[in-house]
C-alpha positions in Angstrom: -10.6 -18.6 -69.8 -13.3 -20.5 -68.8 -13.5 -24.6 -69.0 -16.7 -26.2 -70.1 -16.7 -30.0 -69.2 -18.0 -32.3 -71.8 -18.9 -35.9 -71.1 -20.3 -38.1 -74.2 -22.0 -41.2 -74.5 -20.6 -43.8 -76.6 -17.9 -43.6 -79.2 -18.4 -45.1 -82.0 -17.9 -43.9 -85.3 -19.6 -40.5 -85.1 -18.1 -40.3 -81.4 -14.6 -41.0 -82.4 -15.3 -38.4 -85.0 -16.1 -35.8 -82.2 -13.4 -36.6 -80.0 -10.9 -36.3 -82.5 -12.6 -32.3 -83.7 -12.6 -31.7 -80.0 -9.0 -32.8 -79.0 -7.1 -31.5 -82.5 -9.3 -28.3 -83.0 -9.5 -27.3 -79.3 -7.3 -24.0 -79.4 -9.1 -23.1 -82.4 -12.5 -23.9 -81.0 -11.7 -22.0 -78.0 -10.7 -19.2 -79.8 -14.0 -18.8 -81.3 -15.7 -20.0 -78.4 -14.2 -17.8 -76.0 -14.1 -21.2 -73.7 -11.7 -24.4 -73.4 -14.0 -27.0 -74.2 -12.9 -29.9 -72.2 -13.5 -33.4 -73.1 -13.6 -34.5 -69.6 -15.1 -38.1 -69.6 -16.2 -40.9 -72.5 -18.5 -44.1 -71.6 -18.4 -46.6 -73.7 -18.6 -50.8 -73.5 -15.4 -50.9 -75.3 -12.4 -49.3 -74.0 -10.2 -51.2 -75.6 -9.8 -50.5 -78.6 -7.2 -48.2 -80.5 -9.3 -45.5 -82.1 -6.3 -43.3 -83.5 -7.1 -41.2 -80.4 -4.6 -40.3 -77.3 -7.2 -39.6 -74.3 -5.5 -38.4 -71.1 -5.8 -41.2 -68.6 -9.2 -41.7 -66.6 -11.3 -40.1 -69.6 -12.1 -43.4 -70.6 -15.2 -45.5 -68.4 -17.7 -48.2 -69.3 -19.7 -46.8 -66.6 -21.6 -44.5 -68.1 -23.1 -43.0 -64.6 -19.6 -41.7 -64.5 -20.3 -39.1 -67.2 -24.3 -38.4 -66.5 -23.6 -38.1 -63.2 -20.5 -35.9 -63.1 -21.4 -32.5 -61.1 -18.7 -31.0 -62.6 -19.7 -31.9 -66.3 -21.7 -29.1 -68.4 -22.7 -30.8 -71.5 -23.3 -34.4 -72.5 -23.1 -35.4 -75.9 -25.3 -38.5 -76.6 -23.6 -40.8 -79.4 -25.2 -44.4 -78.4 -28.1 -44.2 -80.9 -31.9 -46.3 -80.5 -34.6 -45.5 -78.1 -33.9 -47.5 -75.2 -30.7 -46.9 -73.2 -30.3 -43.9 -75.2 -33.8 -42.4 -73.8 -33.1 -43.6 -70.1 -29.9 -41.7 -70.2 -31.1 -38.2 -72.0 -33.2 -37.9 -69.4 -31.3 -38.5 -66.8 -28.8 -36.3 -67.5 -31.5 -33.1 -68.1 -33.0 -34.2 -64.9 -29.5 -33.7 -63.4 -29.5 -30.0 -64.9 -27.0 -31.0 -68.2 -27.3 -29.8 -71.4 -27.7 -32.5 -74.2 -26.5 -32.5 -77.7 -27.9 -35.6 -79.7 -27.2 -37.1 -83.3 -30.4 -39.9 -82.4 -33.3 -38.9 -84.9 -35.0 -41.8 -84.0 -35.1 -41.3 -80.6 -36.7 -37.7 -80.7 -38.7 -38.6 -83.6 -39.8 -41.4 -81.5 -39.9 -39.7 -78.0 -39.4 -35.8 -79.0 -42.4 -34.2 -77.3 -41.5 -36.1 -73.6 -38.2 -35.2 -74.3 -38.4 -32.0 -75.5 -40.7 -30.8 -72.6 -38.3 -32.3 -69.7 -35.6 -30.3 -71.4 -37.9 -27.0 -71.5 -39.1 -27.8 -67.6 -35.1 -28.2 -66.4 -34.3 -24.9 -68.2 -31.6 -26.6 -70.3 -30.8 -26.8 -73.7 -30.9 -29.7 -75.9 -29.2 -29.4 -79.4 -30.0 -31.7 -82.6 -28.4 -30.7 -85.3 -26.6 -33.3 -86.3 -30.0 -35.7 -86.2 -31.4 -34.3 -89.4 -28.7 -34.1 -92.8 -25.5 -34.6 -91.3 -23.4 -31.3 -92.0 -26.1 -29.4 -93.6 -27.6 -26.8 -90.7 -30.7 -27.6 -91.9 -31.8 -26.9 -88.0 -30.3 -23.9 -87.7 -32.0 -22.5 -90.9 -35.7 -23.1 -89.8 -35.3 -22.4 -86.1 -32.6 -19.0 -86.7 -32.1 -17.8 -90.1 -35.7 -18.3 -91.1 -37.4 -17.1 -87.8 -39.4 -14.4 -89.8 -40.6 -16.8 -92.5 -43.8 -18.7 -93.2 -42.5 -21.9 -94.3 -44.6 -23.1 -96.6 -43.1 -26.6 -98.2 -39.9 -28.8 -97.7 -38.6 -31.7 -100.4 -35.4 -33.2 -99.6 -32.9 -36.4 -100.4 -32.5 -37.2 -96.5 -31.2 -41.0 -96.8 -27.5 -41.4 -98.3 -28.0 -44.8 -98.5 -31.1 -44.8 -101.0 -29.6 -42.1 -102.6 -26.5 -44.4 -103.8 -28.5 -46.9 -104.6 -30.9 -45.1 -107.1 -27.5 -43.5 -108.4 -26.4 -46.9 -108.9 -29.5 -47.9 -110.6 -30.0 -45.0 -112.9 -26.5 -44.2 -113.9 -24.7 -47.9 -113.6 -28.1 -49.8 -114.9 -27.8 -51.9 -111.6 -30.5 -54.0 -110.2 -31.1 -52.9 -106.4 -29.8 -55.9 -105.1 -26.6 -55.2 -106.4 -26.5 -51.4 -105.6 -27.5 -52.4 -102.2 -24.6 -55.2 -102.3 -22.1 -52.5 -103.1 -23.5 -50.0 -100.4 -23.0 -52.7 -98.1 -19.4 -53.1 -99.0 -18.7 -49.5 -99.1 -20.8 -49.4 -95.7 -23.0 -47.0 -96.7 -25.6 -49.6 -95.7 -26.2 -51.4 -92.9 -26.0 -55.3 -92.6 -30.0 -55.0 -91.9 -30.4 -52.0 -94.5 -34.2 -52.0 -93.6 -34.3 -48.5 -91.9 -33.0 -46.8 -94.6 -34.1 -48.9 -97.8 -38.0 -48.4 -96.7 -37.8 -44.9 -95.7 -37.8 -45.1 -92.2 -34.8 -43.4 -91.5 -36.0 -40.3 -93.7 -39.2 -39.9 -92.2 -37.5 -39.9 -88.9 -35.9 -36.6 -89.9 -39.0 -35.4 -91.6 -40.7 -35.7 -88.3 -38.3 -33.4 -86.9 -38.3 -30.5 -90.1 -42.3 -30.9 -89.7 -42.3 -29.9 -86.4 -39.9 -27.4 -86.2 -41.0 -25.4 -89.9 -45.1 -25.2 -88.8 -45.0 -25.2 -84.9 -47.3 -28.9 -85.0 -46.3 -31.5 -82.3 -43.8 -34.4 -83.5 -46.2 -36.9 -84.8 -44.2 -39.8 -86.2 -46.9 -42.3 -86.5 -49.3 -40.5 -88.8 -46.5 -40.0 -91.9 -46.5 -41.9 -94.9 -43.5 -44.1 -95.9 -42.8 -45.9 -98.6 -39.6 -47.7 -100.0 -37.4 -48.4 -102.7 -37.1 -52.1 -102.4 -39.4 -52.3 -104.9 -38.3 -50.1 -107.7 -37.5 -51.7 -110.5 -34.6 -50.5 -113.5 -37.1 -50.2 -115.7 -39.2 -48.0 -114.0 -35.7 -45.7 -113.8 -35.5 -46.3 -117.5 -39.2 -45.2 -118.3 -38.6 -42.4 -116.2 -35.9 -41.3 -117.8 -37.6 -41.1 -121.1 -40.0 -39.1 -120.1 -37.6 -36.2 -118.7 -37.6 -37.6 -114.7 -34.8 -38.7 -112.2 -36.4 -41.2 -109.6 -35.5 -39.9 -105.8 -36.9 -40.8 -102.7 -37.8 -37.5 -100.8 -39.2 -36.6 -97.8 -42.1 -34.0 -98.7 -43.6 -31.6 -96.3 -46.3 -29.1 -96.9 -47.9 -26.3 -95.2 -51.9 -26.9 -95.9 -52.7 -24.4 -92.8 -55.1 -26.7 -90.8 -52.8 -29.3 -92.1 -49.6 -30.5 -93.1 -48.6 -33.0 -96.1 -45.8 -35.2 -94.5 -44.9 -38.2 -96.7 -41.9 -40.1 -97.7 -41.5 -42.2 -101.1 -39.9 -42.6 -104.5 -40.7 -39.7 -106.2 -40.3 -38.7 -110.1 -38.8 -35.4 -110.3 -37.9 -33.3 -113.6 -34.3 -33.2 -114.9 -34.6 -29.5 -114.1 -35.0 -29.8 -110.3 -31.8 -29.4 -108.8 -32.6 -32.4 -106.3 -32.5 -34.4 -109.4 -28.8 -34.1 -109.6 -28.2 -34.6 -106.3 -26.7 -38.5 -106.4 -24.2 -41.0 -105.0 -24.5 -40.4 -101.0 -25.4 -36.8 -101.0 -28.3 -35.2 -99.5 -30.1 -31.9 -100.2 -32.9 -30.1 -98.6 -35.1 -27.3 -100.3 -37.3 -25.0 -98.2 -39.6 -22.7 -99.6 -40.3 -19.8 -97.3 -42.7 -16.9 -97.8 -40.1 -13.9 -98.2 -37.2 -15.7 -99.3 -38.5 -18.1 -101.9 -36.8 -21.0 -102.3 -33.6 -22.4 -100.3 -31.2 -25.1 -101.2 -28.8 -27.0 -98.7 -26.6 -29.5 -100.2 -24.1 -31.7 -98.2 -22.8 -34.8 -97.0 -25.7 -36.1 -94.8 -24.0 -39.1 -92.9 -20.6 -40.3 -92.2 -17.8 -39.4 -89.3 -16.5 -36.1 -89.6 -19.9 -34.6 -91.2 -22.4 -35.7 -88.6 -19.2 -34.4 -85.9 -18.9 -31.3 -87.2 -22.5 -30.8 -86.6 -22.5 -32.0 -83.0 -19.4 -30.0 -82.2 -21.5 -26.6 -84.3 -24.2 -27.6 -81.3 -21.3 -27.7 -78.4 -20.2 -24.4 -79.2 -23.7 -23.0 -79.5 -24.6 -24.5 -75.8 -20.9 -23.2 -74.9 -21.9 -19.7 -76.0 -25.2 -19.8 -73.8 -23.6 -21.1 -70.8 -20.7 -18.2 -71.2 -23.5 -15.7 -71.7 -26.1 -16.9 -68.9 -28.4 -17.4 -72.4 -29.5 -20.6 -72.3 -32.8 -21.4 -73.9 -32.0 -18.3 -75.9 -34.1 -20.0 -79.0 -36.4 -22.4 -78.4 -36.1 -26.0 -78.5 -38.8 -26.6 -81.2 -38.4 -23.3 -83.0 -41.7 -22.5 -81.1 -42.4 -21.3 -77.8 -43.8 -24.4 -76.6 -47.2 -23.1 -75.6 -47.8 -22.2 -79.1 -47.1 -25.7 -80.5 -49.7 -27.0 -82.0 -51.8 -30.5 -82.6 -52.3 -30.2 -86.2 -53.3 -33.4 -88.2 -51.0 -35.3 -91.1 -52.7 -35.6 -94.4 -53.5 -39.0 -94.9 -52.1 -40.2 -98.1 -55.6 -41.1 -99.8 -56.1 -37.0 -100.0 -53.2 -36.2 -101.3 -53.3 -34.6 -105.4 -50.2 -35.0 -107.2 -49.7 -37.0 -110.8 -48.6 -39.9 -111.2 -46.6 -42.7 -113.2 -48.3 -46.8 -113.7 -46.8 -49.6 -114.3 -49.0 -53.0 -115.9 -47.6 -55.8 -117.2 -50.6 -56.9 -119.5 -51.4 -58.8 -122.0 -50.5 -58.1 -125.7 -53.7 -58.1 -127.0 -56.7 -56.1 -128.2 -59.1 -54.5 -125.5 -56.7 -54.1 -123.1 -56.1 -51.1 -122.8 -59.8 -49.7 -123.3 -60.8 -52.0 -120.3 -57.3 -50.3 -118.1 -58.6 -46.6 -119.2 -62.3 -47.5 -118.9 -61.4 -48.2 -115.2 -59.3 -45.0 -114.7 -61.9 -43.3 -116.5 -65.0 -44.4 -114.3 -62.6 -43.0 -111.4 -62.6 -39.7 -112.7 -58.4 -40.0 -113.8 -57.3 -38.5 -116.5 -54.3 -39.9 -118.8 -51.7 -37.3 -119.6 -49.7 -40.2 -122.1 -49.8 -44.0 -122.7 -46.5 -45.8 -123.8 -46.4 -49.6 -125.0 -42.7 -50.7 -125.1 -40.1 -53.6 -124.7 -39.9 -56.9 -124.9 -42.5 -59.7 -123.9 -42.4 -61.3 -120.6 -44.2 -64.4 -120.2 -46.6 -63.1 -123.0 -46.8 -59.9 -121.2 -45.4 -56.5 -121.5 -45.1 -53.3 -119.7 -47.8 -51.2 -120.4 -46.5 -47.1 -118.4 -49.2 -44.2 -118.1 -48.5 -41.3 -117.1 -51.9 -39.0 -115.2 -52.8 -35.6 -114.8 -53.3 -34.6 -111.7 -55.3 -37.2 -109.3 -56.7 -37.8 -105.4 -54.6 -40.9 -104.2 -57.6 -42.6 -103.2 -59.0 -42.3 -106.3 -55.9 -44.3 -107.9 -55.6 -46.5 -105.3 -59.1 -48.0 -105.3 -58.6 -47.7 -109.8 -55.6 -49.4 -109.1 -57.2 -52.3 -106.6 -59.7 -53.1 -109.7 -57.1 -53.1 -112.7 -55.5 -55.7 -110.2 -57.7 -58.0 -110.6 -58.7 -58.3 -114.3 -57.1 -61.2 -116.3 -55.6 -59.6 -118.8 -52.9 -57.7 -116.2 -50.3 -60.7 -115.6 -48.4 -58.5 -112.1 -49.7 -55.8 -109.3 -49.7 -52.3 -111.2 -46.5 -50.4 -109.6 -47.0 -46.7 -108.7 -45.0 -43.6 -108.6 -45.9 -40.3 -107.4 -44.3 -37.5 -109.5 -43.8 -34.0 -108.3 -43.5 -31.7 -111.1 -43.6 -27.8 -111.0 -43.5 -27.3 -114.7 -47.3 -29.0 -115.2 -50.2 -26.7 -115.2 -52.6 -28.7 -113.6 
């Protein structure tokens, strides 16, 4: 039987995770394989430590030149993360004719289309499953099992993290600093949470679906993200009164000359099956042109699920080497001469509805002057709702619109700010809701 060498990059969690898959399950994985896949060499700046792990001896280096430069190694699995080292070393090792399997959505996000074309120029594969909803083959589904589809629009949960907190919030009536406290002791978050708390980390992966469902370049900078720092309980509470779950999805759509590509808090109906997708979960629904609609649900982060999705892409990259297949399906989903530069949607053209937030005065007049405002910007109120308590002589004043351009609202928005009888900025949330007929 044939041996396939494997050298990885770092082993840290996600890497311990995959050495462990690889070492217990290697009959198995050979016998589906058709290959002993050999974990041949590990860099990492600790080599100390005990990771539960036997490795035979010499496996273990700090010199990481050791792996990338190993003739004899086949596939290198990069598990160091960010966009420096990370970058320097990818690159390296396709230039020296190795196939790459990566769980570093920020680095292709970042860096995909230089990557992506040094990969296709070397004639080597380069595998990213796990970058994009940890177990779910998300991937797979848009470059294989949908290859005949139009894709027409994604929505998805892709962030764990934000996920338990708005769990948290909605079902616990935490405040977010304490949901994000008790991610942090769970470690679900981060010490520095900021990547995932103001939706960068999601519309990293978005980059990547966007690119791979429409056949447009990777284009990062051009997406919209927004947060849920500032997302209050009582905006989780109005929502739920009015039949909504609060989520913060990644949206893509297929406009044809354009794509949608945004990333915020978003009120969705009870009925969506996203909306009872909670605690660290993630979920991912594609809408396709001859299959309809497509749900994948799944742990998106954590050890073993993020490994079992780099070890899915080992195999895969074993199974092309074995067959003399490789670059069997594109990179990109795409033959690379046919992707595309397509433009992002700014936000301001966006249509959806949406849910406002005042704290205003409790007096008469105020709110003719709010609708007046809305009104002379061509928005149309769907419901008005006065409740709770006073705050400082305010209270919250929540309207809900029909359907609206963003710029529209934003520049209604920048005017209600600034009369005297609204005491805080108006908060905004887009909702996204397939049961309203306009």
């Amino acid at each position: 039987m044939k041996k396939i060498n494997i050298g990885m990059l770092g082993c840290g969690t996600v890497g311990t995770g995959v050495a462990r898959i690889l070492i217990k399950n290697k009959d198995l994985i050979s016998s589906r394989t058709g290959a002993i896949l050999n974990l041949k060499r590990i860099a990492d700046i600790d080599i100390t430590t005990d990771r539960g792990i036997r490795f035979d001896d010499g496996v273990m280096t700090s010199d990481v030149y050791k792996v990338v430069d190993d003739p004899d190694i086949d596939i290198i699995l990069e598990m160091i993360g960010g966009e420096t080292i990370a970058k320097d070393l990818t690159l390296r090792a396709i230039n020296n004719g190795k196939h790459v399997v990566t769980a570093n959505k920020a680095l292709l996000a970042g860096q995909g289309n230089f990557i992506f074309r040094a990969a296709e120029e070397k004639g080597v594969d380069l595998a990213f499953e796990a970058s994009v909803g940890g177990c779910m083959p998300i991937i797979k589904t848009l470059r294989e099992s949908l290859a005949g589809n139009r894709i027409e629009s994604m929505t998805g949960i892709l962030n764990g993290t934000c996920n338990y907190i708005l769990s948290k919030i909605t079902d616990d009536g935490s405040t977010f600093k304490v949901a994000l406290l008790e991610a942090q002791k769970r470690g679900y978050a981060e010490a520095d949470p900021t990547l995932d708390i103001e939706g960068f980390d999601t519309a990293h992966k978005l980059t990547l679906l966007t690119s791979l469902a429409y056949g447009v370049e990777i284009n990062l900078d051009d997406i919209y993200i927004e947060g849920i720092s500032k997302i209050l309980p009582i905006d989780i509470e109005f929502a739920g009164q009015f039949g909504y779950r609060i989520k913060l999805l990644a949206i893509s759509k297929n406009r044809g000359d354009a794509v949608e590509a945004r990333v915020h808090p978003t009120m969705i109906t009870f009925d969506n099956i996203l909306s009872n997708v909670n605690d660290t979960l993630n979920a991912i629904t594609v809408s396709a042109e001859a299959t309809g609609d497509i749900l994948l649900y799944g742990h998106g982060a954590g050890m073993m699920p993020t490994a079992s999705s780099v070890i899915s892409d080992t195999v895969d990259i074993a199974r092309n080497i074995l067959s003399g297949s490789t670059g069997r399906i594109p990179l990109l989903s795409y033959q690379m001469k046919n992707i595309r530069k397509i433009p992002v949607m700014p936000i301001d053209e966006i249509f959806t509805h949406y849910y406002i937030r005042f704290f205003a005065l409790d007096k008469p007049g105020v709110l003719s002057r709010i609708s007046g405002i809305l009104g002379k910007y061509e928005i149309s109120i769907k419901s008005v709702h006065q409740k709770g308590r006073k705050v400082n002589g305010s209270v919250p004043l929540v309207m809900l619109t029909h359907q609206a351009r963003e710029a529209d609202i934003t520049k209604a928005l920048e005017e209600i700010n600034s009369l005297d009888v609204v005491s805080d900025r108006p908060a905004l949330i887009r909702i996204e809701d397939e049961n309203s007929q306009d």
